[in-house]
C-alpha positions in Angstrom: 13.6 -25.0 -9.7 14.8 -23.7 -6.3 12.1 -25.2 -3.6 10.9 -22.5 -1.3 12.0 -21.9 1.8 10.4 -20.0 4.6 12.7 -17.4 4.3 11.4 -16.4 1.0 7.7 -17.2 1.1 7.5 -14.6 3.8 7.9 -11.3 1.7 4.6 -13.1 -0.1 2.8 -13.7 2.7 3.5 -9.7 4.0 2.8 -8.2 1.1 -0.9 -10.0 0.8 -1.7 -9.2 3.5 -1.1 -5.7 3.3 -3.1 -5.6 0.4 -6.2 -7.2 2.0 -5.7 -4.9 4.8 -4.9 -1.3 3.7 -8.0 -2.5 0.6 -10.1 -3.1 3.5 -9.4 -0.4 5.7 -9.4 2.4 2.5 -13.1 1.2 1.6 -14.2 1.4 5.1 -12.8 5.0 5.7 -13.9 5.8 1.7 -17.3 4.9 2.6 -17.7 6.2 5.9 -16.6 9.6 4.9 -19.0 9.6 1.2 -21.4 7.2 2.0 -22.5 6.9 5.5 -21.5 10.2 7.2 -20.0 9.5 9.4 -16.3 10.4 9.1 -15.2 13.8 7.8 -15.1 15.0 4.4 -11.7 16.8 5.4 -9.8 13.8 5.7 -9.2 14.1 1.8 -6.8 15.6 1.1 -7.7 18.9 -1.3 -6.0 21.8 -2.4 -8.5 23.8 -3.9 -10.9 21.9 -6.4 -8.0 18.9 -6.6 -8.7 16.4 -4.6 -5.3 13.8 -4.0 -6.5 10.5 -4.4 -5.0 7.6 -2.4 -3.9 5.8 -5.8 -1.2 8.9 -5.5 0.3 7.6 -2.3 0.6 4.1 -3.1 2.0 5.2 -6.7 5.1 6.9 -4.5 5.3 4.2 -2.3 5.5 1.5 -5.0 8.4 3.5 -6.6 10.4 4.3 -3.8 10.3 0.8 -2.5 10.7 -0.4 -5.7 13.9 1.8 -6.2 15.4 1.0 -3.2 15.1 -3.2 -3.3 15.7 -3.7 -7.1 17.3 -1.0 -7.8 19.7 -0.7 -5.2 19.5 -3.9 -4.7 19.0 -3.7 -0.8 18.0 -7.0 0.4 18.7 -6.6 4.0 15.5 -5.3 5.1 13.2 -7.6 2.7 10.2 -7.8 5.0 9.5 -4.0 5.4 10.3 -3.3 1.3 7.2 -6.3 1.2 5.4 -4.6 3.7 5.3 -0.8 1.7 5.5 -2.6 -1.3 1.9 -4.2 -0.4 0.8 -0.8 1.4 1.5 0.6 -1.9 -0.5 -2.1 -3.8 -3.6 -2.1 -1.9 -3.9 1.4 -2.2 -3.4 1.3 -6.1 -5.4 -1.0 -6.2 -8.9 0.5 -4.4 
């Protein structure tokens, strides 16, 4: 098994805490706009009765990222495809 360098544990590292972040941040804006008041409710984005939910964007951001490191197989610019990639996960996953 190939040991771990720091090289590759970073990607790791960037994309959890993306994910704790952007989770986070999306509860605190979720519940200050429904719960508490405080933000406003047009901050959602609606078109008409359809509300776009937040799992959208980090759908589209999962895929493009996704497309463009495996797919492509770009792996110059690792740390920002872990850095969307977790963006994109912590917004899925709220």
């Amino acid at each position: 098994m190939k040991s771990l360098r720091r090289s590759n544990i970073a990607p790791l590292v960037i994309i959890l805490a993306s994910i704790i972040l952007v989770f986070v941040i999306s509860r605190l804006i979720t519940f200050s706009i429904m719960e508490w008041k405080i933000l406003p409710k047009f901050l959602f984005a609606a078109f008409g009765d359809f509300r776009l939910h937040h799992f959208v964007y980090g759908n589209i951001l999962i895929t493009i990222t996704s497309f463009l490191a495996i797919g492509l197989g770009i792996r110059k610019h690792k740390n920002w495809f872990a850095l969307f990639y977790g963006i994109g996960l912590g917004l899925v996953l709220d």
